[in-house]
C-alpha positions as CSV (number, residue, x, y, z in Angstrom):
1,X,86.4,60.9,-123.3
2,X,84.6,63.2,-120.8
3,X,86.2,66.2,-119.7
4,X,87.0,66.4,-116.2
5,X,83.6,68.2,-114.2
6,X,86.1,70.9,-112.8
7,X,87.5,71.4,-116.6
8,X,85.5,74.7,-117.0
9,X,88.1,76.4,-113.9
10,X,90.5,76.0,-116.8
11,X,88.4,78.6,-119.0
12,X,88.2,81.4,-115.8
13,X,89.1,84.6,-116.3
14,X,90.2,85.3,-112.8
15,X,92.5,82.1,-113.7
16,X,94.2,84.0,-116.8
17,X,95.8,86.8,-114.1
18,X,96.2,90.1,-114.0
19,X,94.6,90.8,-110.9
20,X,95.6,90.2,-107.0
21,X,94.7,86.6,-105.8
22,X,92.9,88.0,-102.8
23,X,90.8,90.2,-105.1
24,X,88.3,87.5,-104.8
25,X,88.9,87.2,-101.2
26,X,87.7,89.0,-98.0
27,X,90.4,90.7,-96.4
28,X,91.1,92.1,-92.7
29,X,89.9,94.9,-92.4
30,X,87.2,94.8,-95.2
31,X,83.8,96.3,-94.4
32,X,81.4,95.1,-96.8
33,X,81.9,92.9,-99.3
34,X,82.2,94.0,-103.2
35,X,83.1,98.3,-101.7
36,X,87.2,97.6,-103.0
37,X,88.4,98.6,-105.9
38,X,90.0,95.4,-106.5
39,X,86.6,93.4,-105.2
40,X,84.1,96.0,-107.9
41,X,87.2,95.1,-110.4
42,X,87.0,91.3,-109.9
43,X,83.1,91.3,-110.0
44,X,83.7,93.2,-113.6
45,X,86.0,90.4,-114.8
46,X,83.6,87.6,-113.5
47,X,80.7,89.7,-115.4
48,X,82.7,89.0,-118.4
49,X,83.9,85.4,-118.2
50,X,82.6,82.6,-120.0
51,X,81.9,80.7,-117.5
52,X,80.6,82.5,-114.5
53,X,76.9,80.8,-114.6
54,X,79.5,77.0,-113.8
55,X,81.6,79.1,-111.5
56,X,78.2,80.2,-109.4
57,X,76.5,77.1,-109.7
58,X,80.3,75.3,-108.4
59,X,80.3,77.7,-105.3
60,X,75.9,77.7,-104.3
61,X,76.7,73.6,-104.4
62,X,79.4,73.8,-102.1
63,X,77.8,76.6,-99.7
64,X,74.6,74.6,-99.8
65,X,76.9,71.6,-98.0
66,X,79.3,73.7,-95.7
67,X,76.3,76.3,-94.4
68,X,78.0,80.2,-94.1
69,X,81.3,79.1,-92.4
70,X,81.8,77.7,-95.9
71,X,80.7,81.2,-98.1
72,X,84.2,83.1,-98.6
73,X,85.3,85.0,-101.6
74,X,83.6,86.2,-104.6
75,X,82.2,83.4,-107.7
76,X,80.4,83.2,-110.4
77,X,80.6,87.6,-109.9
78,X,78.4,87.4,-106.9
79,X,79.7,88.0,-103.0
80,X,78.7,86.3,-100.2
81,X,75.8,87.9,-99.0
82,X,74.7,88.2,-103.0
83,X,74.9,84.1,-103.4
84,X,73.6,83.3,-99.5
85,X,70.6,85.5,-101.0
86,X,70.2,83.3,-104.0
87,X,70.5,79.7,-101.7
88,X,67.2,81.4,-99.6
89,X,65.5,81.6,-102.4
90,X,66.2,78.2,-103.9
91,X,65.8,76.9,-100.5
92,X,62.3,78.5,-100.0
93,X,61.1,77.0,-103.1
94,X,62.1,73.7,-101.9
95,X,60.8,74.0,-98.4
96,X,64.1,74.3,-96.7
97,X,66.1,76.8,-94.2
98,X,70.1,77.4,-95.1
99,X,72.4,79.0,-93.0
């Protein structure tokens, strides 16, 4: 039996706990993304997790479908602007413009 494509969410480390939910969120009032303590924090646990390369892929596929209204919160231990970077650059190589 295959495991379910999503079954690797299961393995997170930002799953386990210990930190704030909205550590991996933007919150009111935040100037740049990844300057919180609990933002630089949750970028060190997503450094660490054994699957962060499936947790960056999950969220470039679903920004590459939703453009930037759909780019929130930090995966895969890269922000917004970080991944948006790394969807150029795939982009460019395939001859395309993203949002």
């Amino acid at each position: 039996m295959r495991d379910h494509p999503l079954s690797w969410m299961q393995r997170a480390l930002c799953a386990v706990g210990g930190m704030p939910a909205d550590a991996w969120t933007e919150r009111p009032g935040d100037r740049q993304w990844g300057s919180t303590s609990d933002h630089k924090a949750a970028i060190c646990i997503c450094k660490r997790c054994p699957v962060q390369v499936d947790c960056l892929e999950y969220a470039l596929a679903l920004e590459a479908n939703e453009g930037r209204s759909g780019r929130s919160g930090i995966y895969g231990g890269m922000t917004p602007p970080q991944r948006l970077k790394i969807q150029q650059q795939r982009d460019k190589k395939k001859g395309r413009t993203s949002a």
